[in-house]
N, C-alpha and C positions, 0 to 999 in steps of 0.2 A: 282772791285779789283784793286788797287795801282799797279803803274806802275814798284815799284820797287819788286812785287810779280812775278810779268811776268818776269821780268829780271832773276830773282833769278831762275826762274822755265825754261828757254832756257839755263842759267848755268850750269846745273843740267846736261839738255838733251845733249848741247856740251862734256859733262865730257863722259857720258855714251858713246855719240859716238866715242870720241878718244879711250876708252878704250876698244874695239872690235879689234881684232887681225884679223891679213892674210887678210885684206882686200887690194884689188888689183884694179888697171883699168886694164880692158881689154878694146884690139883692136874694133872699130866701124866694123861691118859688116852690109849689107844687109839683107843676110840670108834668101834671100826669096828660096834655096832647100829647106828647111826646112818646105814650103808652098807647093810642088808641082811647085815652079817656077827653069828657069834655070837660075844658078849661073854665065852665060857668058852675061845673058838679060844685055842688054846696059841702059834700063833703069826700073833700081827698084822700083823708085820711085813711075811709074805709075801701074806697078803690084802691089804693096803693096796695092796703092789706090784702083784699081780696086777690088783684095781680099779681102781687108777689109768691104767696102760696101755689096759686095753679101754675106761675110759670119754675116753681122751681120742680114741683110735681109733675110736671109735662116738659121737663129740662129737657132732654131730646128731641122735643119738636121746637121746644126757645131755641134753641141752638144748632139747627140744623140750617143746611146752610148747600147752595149746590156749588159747583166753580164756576168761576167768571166767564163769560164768552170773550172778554177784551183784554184776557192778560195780554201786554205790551214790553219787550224787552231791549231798551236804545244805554248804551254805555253802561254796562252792569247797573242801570236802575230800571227794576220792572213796578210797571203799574199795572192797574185795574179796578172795575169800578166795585165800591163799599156795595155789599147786599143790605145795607141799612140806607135809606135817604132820608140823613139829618135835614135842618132848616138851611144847610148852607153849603154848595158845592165844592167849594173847595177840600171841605173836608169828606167828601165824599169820592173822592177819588186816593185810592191808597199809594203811596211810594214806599218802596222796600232796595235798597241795595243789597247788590248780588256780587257777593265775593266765591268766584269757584274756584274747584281741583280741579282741573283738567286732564281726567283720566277715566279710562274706562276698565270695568272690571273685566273678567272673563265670562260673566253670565249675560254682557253687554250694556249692564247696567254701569249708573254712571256714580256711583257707593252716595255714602251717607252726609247727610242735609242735614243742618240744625237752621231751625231759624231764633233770631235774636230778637229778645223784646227788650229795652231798654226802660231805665226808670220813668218817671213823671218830669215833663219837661227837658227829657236830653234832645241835646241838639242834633243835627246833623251827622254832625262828624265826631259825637261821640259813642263809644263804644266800636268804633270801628277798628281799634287795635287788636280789640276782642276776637271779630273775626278776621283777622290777620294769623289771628293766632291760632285759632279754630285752622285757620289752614292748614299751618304746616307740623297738624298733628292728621292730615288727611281728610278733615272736613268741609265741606262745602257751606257755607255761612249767607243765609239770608237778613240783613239786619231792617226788618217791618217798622216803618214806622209808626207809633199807635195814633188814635184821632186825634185830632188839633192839635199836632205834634210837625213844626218844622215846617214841610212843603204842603203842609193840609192844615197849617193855623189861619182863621179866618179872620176877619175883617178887626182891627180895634182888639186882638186878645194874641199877643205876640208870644205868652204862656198859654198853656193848655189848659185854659180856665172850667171846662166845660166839659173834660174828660174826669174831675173830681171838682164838685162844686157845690154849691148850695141849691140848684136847684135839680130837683131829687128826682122828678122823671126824666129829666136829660141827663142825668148821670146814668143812670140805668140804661138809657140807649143808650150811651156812648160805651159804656163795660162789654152791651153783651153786643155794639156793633165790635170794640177791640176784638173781642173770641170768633166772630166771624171771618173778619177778613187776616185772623190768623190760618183760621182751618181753608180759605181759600187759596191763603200761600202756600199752604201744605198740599193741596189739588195741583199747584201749579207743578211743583217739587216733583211728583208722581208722574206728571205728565211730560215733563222733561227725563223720565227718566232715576230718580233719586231716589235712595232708599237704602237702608233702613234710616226715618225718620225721626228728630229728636228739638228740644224748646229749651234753650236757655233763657230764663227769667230773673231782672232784676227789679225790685220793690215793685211797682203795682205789674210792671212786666212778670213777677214772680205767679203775682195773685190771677194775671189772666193766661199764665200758661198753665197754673194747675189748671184751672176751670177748662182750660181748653186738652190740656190732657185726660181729665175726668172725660169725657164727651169723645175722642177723638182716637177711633182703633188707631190710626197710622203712626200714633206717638208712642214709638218702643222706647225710650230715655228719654227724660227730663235732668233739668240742674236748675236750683233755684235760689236766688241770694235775697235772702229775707226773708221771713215766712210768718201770716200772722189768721186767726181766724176768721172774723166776719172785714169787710169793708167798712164800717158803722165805728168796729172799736178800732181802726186805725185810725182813720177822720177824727172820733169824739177825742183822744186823747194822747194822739201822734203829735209832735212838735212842728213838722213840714204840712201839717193840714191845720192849724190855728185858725188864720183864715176862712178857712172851710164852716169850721165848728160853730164859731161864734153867732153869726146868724140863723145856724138851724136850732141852737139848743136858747135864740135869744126868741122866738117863735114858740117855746115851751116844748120842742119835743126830745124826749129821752132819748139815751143811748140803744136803749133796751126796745123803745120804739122805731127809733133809725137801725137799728140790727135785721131787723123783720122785712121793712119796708126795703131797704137793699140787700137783702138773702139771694136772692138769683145773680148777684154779681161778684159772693164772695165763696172764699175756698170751702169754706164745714160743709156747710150744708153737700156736697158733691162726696164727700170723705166716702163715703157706703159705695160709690160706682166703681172704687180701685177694687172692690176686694178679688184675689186671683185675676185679678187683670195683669199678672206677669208683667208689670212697666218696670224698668231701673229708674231708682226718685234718690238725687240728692238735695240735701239741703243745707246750705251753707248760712247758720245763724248770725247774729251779732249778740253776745254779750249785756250789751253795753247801750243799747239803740233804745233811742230815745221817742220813735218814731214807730217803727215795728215792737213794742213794748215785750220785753220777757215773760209776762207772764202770759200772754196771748200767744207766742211762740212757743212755751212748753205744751198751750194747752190743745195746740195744733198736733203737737210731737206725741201727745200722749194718747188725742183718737186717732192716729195712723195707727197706734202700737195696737190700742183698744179693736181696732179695726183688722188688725193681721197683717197692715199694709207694709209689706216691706220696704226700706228705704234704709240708705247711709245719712249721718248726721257731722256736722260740724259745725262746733263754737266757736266764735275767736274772739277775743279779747278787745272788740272795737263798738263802735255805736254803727249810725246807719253811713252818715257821710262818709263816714274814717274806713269803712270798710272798702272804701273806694281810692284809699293811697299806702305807698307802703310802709310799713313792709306786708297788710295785710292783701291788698291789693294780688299782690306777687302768689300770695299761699292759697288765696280762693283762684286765682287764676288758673294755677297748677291742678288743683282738684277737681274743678270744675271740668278744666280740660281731659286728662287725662281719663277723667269717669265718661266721659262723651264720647272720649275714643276708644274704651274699653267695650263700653254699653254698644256702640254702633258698625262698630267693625271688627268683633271677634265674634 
């Protein structure tokens, strides 16, 4: 592809990201009460270290998780309460809409469920054509919203400032409450009935439905649009995480250091859980993304292979926003779909 295609297609992505409102820096914290640590420790750095290791090493007990007692279902939006208690209830209480099929199979079962993670900061009503469309290829679509996201943004942060942010133990609970009150929606899913179970993930909705499919038998397919390795190197040098960056690395710490310290929230480190885990993995690239960076996406692409982990691949010729109009739009829609409905109901 001509260099002045690439140019043209980071143009595009620069435009979209100026024109994103209320976006703010916030202050650098620690943030390890947030972990179970104390906010006076003199030094964070080496609890963070030390936290981080055990919990990616005891991942299945980080991320276990049982179902809610209060799943609640009024006008296709079900709630229930988050297995994590942030410092703020509103975001403590999960909304998901609930788009169904209305049909039962002959085993009395009510067929297959994907549920939807959308990107960083979508709103309500987006992605909702998505499962529109998830339907009338016979999937039943739950669209989750993630933390401080829409009906669970709190007080004074009308973005999800706090689902990716500068301060680093509340980012880490907010990652691994996202994977929790995913695998609750998946509890609920079962319990209504649904099944075979499947995650479509868009950009960090990508990065927490691996993780939640690493960890998660009931997830027979995945589909994922972006794909990159730690948390750390999308933040340190992502275009949509600037913001982000500036105050952690203006604190003096590396990339190589914020890798470490947020490893229980990013996709590699999990890589060794798929192996013969028989799951359907697609993964639909960007090119051209200026955000999810290419070579962090091959390097993702190459320990799946390294790994034995089976998966279908696809590049297209966009960045990260563009992947999101058409004609690319149209072409990830179709693949995604269709592998959803190949993966969940043959």
């Amino acid at each position: 592809m001509p260099t002045w295609y690439a140019k043209r297609v980071h143009r595009y992505e620069q435009m979209r990201f100026d024109q994103e409102p209320k976006r703010r820096t916030l202050p650098f914290a620690w943030g390890i009460e947030h972990l179970g640590g104390d906010p006076a420790d003199l030094h964070p750095a080496e609890f963070l270290e030390h936290y981080a290791t055990d919990a990616v090493a005891r991942s299945e007990d980080w991320y276990a998780v049982q179902a809610a007692t209060d799943y609640a279902l009024a006008d296709n939006v079900l709630t229930f309460s988050s297995a994590i208690a942030s410092p703020w209830p509103e975001n403590n209480r999960v909304h998901a809409q609930f788009f169904p099929v209305r049909h039962r199979l002959q085993d009395g079962t009510r067929g297959a469920a994907v549920v939807v993670l959308a990107q960083w900061n979508a709103k309500w009503e987006e992605q909702q054509n998505v499962c529109l469309w998830l339907n009338k290829l016979g999937l039943t679509a739950v669209k989750m919203s993630l933390p401080y996201h829409d009906r669970r943004a709190i007080p004074g942060h009308p973005r999800a400032d706090h689902l990716v942010g500068p301060n680093l133990g509340l980012t880490m609970q907010a990652g691994r409450q996202a994977v929790l009150d995913v695998r609750r929606t998946l509890r609920w899913l079962e319990q209504q009935g649904y099944g075979p179970l499947g995650i479509l993930g868009t950009s960090i909705g990508s990065a927490i439905g691996f993780i939640t499919m690493c960890h998660e038998p009931a997830v027979k397919a995945a589909a994922f649009l972006h794909a990159s390795t730690y948390f750390a190197d999308v933040v340190a040098t992502g275009l949509t995480t600037k913001t982000v960056w500036e105050p952690i690395s203006a604190e003096g710490i590396t990339q190589d250091e914020l890798r470490r310290y947020w490893s229980p929230i990013s996709p590699f480190p999990f890589i060794a859980r798929l192996h013969e885990g028989k799951k359907k993995i697609l993964l639909i690239t960007a090119k051209y993304d200026p955000t999810f960076w290419p070579e962090y996406t091959e390097a993702l692409l190459k320990r799946l292979r390294e790994g034995k982990v089976a998966f279908q691949g696809v590049s297209l010729p966009c960045g990260h926003y563009s992947l999101g109009v058409k004609p690319f739009s149209w072409i990830a829609g179709h693949r995604f779909g269709k592998f959803l409905q190949k993966a969940l109901t043959r």
